[in-house]
BAFI-3210 file (N, C-alpha, C; in Angstrom, 3 decimals, decimal comma, padded with zeros to 6 digits):
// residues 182
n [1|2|3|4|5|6|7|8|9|10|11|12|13|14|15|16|17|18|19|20|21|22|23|24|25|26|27|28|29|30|31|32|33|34|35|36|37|38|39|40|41|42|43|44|45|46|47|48|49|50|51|52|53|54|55|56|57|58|59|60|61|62|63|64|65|66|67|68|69|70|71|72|73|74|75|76|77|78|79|80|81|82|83|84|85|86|87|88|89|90|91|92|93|94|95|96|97|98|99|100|101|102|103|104|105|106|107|108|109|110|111|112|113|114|115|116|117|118|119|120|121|122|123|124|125|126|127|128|129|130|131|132|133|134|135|136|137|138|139|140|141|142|143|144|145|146|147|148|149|150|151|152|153|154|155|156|157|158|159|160|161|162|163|164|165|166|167|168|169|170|171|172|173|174|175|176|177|178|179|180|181|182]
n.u [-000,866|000,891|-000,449|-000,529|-001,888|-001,890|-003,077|-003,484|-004,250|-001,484|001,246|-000,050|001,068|001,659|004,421|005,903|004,597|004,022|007,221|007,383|005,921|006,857|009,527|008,877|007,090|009,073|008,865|008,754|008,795|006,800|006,990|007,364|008,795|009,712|008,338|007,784|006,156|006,389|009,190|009,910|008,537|009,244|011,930|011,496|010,629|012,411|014,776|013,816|012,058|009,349|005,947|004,056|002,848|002,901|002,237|-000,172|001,490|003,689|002,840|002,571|000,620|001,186|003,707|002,654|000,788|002,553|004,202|002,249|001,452|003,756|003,814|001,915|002,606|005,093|004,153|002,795|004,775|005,423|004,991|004,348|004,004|002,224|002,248|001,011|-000,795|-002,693|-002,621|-004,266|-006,625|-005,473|-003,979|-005,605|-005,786|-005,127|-005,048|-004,909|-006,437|-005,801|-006,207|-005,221|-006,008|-005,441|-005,545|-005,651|-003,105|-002,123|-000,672|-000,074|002,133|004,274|004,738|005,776|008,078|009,286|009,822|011,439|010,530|008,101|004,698|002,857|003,512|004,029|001,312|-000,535|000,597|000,246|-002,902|-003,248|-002,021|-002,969|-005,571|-005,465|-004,188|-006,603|-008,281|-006,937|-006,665|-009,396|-010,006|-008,437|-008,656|-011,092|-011,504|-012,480|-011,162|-012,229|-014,621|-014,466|-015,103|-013,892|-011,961|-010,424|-009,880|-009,351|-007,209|-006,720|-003,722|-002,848|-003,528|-002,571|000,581|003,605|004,308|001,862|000,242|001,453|001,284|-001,766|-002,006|-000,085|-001,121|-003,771|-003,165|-002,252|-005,039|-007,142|-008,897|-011,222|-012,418|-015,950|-018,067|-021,284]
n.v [-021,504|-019,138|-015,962|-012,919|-009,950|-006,936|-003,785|-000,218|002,711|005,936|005,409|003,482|000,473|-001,152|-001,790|-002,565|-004,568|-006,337|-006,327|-008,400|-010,661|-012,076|-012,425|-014,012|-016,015|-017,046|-016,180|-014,133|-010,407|-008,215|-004,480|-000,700|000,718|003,404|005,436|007,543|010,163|009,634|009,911|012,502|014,172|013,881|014,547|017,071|017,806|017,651|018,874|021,304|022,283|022,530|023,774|023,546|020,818|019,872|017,375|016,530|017,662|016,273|013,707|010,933|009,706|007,739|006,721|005,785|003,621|001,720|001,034|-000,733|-002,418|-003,785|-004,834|-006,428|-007,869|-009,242|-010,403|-012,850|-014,688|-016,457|-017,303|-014,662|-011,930|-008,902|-005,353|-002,758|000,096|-000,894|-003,175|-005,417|-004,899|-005,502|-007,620|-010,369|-013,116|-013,273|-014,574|-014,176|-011,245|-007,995|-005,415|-002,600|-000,795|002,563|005,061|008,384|010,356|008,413|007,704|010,017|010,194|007,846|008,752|011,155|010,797|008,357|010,830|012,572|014,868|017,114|016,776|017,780|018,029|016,196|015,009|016,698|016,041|013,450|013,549|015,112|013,334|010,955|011,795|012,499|010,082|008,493|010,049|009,659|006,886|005,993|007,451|006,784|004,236|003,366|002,785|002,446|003,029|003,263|001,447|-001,268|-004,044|-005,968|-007,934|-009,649|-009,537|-006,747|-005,297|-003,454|-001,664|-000,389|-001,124|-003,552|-005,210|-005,761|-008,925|-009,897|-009,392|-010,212|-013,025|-013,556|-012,919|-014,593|-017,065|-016,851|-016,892|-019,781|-020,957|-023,219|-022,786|-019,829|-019,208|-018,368|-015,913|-015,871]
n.w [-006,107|-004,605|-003,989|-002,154|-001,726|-000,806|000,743|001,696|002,345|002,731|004,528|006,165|006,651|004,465|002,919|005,083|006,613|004,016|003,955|005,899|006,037|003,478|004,078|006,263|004,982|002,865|000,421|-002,607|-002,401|-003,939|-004,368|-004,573|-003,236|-003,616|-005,409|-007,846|-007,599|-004,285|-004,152|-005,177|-003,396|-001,204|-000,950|-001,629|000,984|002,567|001,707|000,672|002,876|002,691|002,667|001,385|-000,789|-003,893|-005,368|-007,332|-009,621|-009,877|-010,482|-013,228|-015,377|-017,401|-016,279|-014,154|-015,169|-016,593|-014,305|-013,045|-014,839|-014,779|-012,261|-012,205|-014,126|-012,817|-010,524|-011,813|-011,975|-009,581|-006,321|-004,075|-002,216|-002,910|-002,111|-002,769|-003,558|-005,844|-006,162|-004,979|-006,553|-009,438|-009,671|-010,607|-010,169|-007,155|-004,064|-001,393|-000,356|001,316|003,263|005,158|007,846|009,700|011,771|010,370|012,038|013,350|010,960|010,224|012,285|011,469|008,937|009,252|010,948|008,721|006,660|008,392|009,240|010,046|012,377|011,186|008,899|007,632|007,979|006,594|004,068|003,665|003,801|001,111|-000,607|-000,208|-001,500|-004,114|-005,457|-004,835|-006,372|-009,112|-009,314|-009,608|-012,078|-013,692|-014,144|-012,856|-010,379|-006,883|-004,082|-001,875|-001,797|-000,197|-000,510|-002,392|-000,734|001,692|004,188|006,664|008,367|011,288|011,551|013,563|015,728|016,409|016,982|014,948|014,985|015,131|013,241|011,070|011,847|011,007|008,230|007,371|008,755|007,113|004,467|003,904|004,010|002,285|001,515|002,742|005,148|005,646|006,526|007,028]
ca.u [000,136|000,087|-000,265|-000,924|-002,049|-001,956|-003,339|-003,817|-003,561|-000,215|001,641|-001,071|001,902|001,990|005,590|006,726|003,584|004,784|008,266|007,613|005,358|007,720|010,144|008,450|006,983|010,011|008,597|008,935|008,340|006,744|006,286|008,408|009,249|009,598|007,349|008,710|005,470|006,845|010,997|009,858|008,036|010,337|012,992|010,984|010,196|013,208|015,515|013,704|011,379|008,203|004,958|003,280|003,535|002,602|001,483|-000,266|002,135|004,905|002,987|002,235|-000,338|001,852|004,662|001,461|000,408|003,829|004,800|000,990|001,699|005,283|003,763|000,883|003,644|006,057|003,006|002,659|005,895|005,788|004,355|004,542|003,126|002,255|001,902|000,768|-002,071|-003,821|-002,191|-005,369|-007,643|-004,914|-003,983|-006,951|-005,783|-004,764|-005,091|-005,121|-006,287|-005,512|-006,401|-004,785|-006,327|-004,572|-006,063|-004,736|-002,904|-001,042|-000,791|000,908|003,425|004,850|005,327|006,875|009,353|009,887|010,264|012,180|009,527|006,815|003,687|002,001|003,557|003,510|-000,117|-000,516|001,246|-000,601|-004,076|-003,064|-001,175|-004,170|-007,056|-004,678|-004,254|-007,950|-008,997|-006,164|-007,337|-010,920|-009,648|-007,540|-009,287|-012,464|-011,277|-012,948|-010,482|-012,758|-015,101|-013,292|-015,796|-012,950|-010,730|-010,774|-009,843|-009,001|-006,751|-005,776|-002,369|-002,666|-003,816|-001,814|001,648|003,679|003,607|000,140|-000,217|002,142|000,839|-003,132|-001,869|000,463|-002,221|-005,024|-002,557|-001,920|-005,686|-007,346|-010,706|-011,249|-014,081|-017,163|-019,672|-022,675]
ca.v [-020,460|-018,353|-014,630|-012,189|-008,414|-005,915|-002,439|000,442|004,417|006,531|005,092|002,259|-000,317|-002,010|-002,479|-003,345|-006,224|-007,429|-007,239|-009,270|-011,716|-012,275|-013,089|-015,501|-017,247|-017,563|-015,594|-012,941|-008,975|-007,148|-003,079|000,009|001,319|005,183|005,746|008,845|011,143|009,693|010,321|014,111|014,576|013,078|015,539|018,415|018,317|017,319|019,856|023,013|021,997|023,172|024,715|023,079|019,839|019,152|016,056|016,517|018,148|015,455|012,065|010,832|009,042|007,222|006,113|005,011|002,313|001,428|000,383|-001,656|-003,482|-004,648|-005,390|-007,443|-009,197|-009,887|-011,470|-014,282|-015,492|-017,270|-017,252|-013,611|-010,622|-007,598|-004,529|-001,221|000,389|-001,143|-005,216|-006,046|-004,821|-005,681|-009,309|-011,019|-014,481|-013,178|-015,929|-013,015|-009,527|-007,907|-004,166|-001,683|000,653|002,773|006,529|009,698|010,401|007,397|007,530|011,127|009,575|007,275|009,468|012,340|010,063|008,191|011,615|013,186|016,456|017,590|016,017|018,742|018,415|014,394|014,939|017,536|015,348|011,982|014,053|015,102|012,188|010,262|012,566|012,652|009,303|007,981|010,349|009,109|005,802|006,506|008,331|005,524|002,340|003,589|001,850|003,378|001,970|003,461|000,175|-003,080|-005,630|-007,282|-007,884|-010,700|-009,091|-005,331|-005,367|-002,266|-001,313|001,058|-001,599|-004,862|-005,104|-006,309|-010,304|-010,634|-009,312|-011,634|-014,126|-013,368|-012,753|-015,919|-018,278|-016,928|-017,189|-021,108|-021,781|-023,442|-022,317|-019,032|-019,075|-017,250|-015,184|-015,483]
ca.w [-005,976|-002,973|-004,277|-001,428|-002,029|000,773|000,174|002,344|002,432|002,939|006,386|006,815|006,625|003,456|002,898|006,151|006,659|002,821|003,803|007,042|005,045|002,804|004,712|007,242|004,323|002,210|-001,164|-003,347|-002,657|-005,168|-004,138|-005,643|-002,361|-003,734|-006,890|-008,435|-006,262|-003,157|-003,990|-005,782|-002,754|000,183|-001,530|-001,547|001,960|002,946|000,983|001,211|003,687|001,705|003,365|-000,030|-002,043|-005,408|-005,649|-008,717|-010,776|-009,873|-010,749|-014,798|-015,514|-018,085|-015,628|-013,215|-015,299|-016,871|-013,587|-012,390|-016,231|-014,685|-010,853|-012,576|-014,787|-011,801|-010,014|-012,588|-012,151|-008,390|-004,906|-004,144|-001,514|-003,409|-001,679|-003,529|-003,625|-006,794|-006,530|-004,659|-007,735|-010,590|-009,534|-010,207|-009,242|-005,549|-003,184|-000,560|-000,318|002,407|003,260|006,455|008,127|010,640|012,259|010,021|013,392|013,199|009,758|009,940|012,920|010,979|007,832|009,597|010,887|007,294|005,980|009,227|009,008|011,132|012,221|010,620|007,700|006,957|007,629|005,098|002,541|003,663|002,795|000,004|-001,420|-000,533|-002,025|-005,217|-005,728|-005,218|-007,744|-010,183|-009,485|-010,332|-013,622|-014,651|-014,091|-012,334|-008,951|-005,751|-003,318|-000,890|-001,775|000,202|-000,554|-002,401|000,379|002,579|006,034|006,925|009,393|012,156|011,880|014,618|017,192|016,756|016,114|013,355|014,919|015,489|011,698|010,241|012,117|010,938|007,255|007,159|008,506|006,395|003,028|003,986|004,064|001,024|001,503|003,194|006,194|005,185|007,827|006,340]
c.u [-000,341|000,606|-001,259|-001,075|-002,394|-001,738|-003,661|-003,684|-002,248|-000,209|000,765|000,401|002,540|003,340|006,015|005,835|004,657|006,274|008,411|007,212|005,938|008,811|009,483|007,786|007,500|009,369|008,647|008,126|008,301|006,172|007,269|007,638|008,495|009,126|008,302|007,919|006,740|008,698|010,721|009,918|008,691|011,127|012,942|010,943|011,305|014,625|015,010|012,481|009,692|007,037|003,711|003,609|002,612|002,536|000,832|000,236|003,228|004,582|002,155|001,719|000,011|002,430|003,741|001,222|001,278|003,958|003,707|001,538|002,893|005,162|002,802|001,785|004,332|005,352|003,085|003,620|005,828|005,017|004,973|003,808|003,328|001,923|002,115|-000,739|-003,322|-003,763|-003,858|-006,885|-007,229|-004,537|-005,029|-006,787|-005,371|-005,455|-005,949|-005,176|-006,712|-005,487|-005,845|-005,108|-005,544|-005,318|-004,972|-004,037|-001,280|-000,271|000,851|002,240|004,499|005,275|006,279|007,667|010,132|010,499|011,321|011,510|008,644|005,528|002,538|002,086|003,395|001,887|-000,737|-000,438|000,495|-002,233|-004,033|-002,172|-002,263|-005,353|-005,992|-004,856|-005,691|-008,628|-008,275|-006,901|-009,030|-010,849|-008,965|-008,016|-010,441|-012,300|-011,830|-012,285|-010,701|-014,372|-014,057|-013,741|-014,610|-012,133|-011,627|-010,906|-008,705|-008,522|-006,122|-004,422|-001,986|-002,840|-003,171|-000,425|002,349|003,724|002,615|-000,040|000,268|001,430|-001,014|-002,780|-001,451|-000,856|-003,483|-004,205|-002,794|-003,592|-006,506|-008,711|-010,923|-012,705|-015,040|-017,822|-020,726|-023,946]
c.v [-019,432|-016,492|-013,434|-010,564|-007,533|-004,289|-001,623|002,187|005,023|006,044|003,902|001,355|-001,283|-002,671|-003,187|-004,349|-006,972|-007,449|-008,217|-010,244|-012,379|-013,289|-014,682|-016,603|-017,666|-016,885|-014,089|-011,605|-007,948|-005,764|-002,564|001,381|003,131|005,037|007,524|009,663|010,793|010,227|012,145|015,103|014,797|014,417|017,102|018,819|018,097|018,953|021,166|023,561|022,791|022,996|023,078|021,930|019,670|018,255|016,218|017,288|017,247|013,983|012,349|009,683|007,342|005,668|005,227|003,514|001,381|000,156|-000,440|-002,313|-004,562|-004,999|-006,396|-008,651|-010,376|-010,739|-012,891|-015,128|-016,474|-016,821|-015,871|-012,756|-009,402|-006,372|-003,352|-001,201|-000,557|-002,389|-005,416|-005,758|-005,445|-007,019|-009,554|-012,274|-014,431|-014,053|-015,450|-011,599|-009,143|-006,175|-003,609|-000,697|001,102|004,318|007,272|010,169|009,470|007,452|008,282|010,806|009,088|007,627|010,408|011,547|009,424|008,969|012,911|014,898|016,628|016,870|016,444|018,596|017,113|014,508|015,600|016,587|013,987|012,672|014,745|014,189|011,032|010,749|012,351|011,568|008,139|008,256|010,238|007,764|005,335|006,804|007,177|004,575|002,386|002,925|002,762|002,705|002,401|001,802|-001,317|-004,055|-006,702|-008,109|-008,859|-010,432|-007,539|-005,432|-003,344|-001,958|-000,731|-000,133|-003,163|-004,666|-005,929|-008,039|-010,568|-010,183|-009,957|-012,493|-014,457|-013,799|-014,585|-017,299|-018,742|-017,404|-018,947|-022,009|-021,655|-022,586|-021,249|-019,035|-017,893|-016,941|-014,914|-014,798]
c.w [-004,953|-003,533|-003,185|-001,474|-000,819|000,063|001,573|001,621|003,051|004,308|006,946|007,251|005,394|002,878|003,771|006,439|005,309|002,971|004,892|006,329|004,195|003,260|005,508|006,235|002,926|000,686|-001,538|-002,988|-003,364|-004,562|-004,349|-004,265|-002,257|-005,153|-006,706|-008,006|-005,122|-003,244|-004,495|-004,260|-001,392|-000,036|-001,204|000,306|002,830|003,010|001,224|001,914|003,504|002,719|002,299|-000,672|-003,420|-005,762|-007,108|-010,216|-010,997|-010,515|-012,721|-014,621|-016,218|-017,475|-014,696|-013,936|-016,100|-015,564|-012,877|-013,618|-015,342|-013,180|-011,590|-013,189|-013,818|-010,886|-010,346|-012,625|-010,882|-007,363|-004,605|-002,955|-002,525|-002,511|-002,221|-003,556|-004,313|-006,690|-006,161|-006,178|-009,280|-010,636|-009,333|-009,999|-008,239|-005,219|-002,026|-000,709|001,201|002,710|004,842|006,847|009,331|010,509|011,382|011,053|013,274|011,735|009,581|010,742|012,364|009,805|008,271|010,037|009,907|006,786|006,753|008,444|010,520|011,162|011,115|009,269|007,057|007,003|006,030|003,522|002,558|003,074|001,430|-001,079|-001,589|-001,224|-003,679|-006,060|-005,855|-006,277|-009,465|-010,447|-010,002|-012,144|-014,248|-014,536|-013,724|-011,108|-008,255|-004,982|-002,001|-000,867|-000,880|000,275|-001,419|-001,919|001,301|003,836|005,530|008,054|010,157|012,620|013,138|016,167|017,357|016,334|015,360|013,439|014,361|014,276|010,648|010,475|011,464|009,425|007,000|007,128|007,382|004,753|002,755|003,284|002,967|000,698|002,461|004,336|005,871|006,341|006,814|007,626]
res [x|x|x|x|x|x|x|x|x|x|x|x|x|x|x|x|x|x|x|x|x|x|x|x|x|x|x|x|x|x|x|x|x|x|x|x|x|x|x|x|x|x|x|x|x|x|x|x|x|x|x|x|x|x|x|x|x|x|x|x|x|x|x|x|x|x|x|x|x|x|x|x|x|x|x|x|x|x|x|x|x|x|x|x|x|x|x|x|x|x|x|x|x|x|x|x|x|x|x|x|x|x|x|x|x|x|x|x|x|x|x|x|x|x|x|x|x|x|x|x|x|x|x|x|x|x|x|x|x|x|x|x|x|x|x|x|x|x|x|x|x|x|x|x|x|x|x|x|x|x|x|x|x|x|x|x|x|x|x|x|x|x|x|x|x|x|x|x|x|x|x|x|x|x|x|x|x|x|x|x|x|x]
***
């Protein structure tokens, strides 16, 4: 079963790789788009174009692992890409893990445009959405998802585009046995 996990930090790419992936190899996309931080938050900065976000007054700890219980479930059902933060630590029969890095820079680009704001201010909200959430993740499971020895290949969002990352992802999913560098 071909179960692919793709993780990164805010704006890396993770949806749009898993929904290309997806597509080109005909299976199921499991990720939850707007988590109830990101729609509070979107809103906020949107609506009354806030200086400040609250990030940790908007997310529950609760609803957090509610909804990893029901991405881990939806996993088990079929050939799948997951992309959220935790799939790569919570699917433990992934096939593929698959991590994105991309420059805070880039990061913030592509948020302030998601969120039609300022560069200044998607940045803002990407460091603090990311400092937030590492130390949730720590607190709730003990994950450091600053560790990536589990991960097969870390790919640069920032320096290939979305082909040549399909195309890297796709091939490596297909193959049975993963090439080692020793």
């Amino acid at each position: 079963m071909i179960k692919i996990c793709i993780s990164g930090l805010t704006g890396s790419g993770k949806t749009t790789l898993g929904n290309l992936i997806a597509k080109e190899l005909g299976i199921r996309h499991i990720t939850k788009v707007q988590t109830h931080t990101y729609s509070v938050i979107a809103s906020k900065l949107q609506a009354k174009n806030d200086r400040t976000l609250a990030i940790g007054q908007t997310a529950n700890p609760k609803y957090a692992k509610d909804f990893d219980r029901e991405i881990v479930a939806a996993a088990k059902k079929s050939n799948c890409v997951v992309s959220t933060w935790l799939g790569p630590w919570l699917i433990k029969d992934a096939s593929l893990r698959v991590w994105l890095n991309a420059s805070l820079e880039e990061r913030s680009r592509r948020k302030a445009k998601d969120l039609g704001t300022t560069l200044a201010k998607a940045k803002s909200y990407i460091i603090e959405k990311d400092s937030y959430a590492k130390s949730q993740f720590k607190k709730l499971y003990g994950i450091d998802i600053n560790d990536h020895s589990i991960f097969d290949i870390e790919i640069n969002t920032e320096k290939l585009n979305h082909a040549d990352v399909v195309s890297v992802v796709s091939m490596l999913s297909m193959m049975k046995d993963k090439p080692k560098f020793v």
